[in-house]
N, C-alpha and C positions, 0 to 999 in steps of 0.2 A: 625313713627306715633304711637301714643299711642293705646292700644287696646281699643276697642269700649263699651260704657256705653248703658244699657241697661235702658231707658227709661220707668218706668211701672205706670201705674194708677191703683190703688185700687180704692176698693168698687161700682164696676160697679155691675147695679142689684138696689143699694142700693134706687133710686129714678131718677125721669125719668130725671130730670136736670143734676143730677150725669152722668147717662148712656148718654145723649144726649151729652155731655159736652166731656166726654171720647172720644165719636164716631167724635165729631168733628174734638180734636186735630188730632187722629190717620187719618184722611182722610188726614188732614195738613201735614201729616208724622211728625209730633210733639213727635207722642209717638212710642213706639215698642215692646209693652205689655201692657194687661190691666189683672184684676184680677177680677173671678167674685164670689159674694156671692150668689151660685145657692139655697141658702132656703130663698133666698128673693120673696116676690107675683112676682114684675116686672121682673123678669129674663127671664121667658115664652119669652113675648112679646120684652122683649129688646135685647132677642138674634137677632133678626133680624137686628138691628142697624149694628151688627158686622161683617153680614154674609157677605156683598163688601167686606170685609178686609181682610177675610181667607188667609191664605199663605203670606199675608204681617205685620201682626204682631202676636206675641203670645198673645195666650188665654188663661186663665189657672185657676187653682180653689183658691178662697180665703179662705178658710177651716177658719170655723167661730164655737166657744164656744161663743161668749161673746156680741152677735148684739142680739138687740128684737126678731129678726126672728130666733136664735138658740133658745132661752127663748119659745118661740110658738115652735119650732120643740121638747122641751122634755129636751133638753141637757145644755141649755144654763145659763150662770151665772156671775156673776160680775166680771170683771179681777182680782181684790187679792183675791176674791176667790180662784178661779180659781187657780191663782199662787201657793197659800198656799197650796192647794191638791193635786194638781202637784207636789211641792214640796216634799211635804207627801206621795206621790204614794197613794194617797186614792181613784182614779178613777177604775174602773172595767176595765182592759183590752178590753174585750169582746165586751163591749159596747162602748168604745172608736172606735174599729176596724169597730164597727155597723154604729154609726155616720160617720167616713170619707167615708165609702162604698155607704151610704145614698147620702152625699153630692156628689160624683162623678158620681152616676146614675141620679143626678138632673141637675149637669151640663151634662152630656152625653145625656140624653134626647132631651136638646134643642138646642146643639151644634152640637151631631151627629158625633163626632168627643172624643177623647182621648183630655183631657187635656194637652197644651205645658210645661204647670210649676204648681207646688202647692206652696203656700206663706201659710202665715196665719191672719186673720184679727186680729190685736193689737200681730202679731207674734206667736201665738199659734202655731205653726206647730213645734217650736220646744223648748215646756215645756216637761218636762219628764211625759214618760206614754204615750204622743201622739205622739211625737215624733219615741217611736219605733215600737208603731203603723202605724202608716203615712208608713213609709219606708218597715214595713210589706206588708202591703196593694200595695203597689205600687209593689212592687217586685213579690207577688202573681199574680195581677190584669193586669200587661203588661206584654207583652213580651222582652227579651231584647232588646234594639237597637230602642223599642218606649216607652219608659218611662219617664215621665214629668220629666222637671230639676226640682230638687229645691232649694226654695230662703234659703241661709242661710243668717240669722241677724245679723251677724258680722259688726258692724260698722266700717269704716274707721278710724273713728275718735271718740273720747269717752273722752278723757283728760279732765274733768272740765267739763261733761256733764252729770248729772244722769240718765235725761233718755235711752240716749245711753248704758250708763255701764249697765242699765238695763235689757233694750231690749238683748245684748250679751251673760249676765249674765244668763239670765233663757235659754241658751243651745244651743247655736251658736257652741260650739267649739263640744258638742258631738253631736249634728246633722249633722253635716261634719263628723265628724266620721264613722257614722255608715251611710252614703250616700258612703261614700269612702269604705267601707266593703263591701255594698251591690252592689257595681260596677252602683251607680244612678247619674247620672249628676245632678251638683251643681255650682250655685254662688256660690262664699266665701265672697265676700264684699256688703254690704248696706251701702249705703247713703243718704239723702235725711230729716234726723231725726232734726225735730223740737218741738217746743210745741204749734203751727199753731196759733203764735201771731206776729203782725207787721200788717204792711201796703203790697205793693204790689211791693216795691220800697225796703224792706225790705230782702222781699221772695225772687228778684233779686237779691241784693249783697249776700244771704246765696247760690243762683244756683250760681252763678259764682264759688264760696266758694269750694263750692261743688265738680261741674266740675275738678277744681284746685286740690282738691285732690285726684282724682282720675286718675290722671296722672299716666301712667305708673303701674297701677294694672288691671289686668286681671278680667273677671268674676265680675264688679262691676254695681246692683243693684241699681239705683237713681229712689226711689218710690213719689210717687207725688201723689195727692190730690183732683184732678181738678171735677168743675162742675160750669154747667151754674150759674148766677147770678140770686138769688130767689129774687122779688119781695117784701115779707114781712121774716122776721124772722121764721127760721124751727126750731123748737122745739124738733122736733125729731134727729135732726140735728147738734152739735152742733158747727160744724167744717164747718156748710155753706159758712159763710163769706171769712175764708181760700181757700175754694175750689174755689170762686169764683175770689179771688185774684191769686192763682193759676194759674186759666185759663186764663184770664188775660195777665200772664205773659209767659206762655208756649204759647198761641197761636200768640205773638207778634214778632215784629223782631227782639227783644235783644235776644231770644234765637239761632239760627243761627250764632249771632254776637259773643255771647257765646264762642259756643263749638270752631269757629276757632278762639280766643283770647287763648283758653285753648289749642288749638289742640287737640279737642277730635270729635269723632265721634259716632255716635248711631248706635245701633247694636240690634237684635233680642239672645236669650239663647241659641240660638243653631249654633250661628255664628262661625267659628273660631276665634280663642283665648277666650272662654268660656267654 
């Protein structure tokens, strides 16, 4: 049997049809993670969606530079930004250490609990600078034997893909690194990386896709999108239509029909063989 794919939704927190959308599939057992943006308004109130679920899927911090609501917290800024100073190591340690410690008393607050996993929204978690921050923080802030996994962006797959080689590219391989120094539980593979265009029939043959490749690799990360169907166009949003094609197809029966075509199975970050 191949070992188990970890199911995760992002951007829970980010708007009620997102959070609403997330809470559905994971009641479905659809998902087996979701990721929240705790410096978002609705996080307060949308932690309760989650609270049935405790102990059957992970919860965990989506550690956000780059969402309107980092922009209002002080820190926040355009992704090549971002990139480019990271790059540059032009960020302030001290204050990078400030903001993740922020963000996880924000989820702590309202979950009441230690975060299962840290990711990062548009993969921040592992640009250089916050990167060895993150791992700082974590190794200070837990004790051993409870310390969130984290997601490394390591694509499965990347050949003829930019934004993959991207995502990799800005510190996948020394984020595993220095999570393997620090003795912190980690994914090594992600999957799930599109440019959230097609139809819904599209998103289908890329999960299959997907699935397929993750045959036979351990620790592998399949992030997903999902959120209810909006009514009119969100502007704030710009990935609505996706998330709603998304859910769509996650809360339907070709998924099931999926994983035993692939022989793959869903699994929680802290399952064996992760």
């Amino acid at each position: 049997m191949n070992p188990p794919v970890i199911f995760c939704a992002d951007d829970f927190g980010l708007n009620t049809a997102v959070s609403q959308g997330i809470a559905e599939l994971a009641q479905q057992g659809r998902l087996n993670a979701t990721s929240v943006m705790s410096l978002a308004p609705g996080w307060p109130a949308d932690a309760a969606l989650l609270k049935p679920l405790k102990n059957r899927i992970d919860v965990g911090l989506h550690l956000d530079w780059t969402s309107p609501f980092a922009v209002v917290a002080g820190h926040g800024q355009p992704l090549s930004r971002l990139m480019l100073r990271t790059l540059c190591r032009q960020l302030d340690p001290i204050s990078v250490r400030a903001c993740i410690e922020r963000q996880l008393d924000l989820f702590e607050a309202h979950w009441h609990a230690t975060p299962d996993h840290v990711d990062g929204h548009q993969h921040v978690q592992q640009f250089p600078v916050i990167r060895e921050a993150l791992v700082e923080v974590l190794v200070r802030r837990y004790p051993a034997g409870q310390r969130p996994w984290l997601r490394i962006s390591r694509p499965l797959a990347s050949a003829g893909d930019l934004k993959a080689w991207v995502i990799g590219a800005m510190g996948a391989k020394a984020l595993q690194a220095l999570a393997q120094q620090a003795g912190l539980p980690h994914t090594p593979w992600l999957t799930g990386i599109y440019g959230f265009d097609g139809d819904a029939a599209r998103y289908a043959q890329r999960l299959d896709q997907w699935l397929q490749e993750a045959q036979g690799h351990a620790g592998v990360v399949l992030m997903c999108h999902p959120g209810l169907p909006l009514p009119h166009l969100d502007a704030d949003d710009s990935i609505a239509a996706a998330r709603a094609q998304e859910f769509q197809v996650l809360q339907s029966d070709l998924l099931p029909q999926l994983l035993q075509k692939q022989g793959v199975s869903c699994g929680r970050g802290g399952d064996p063989g992760h």
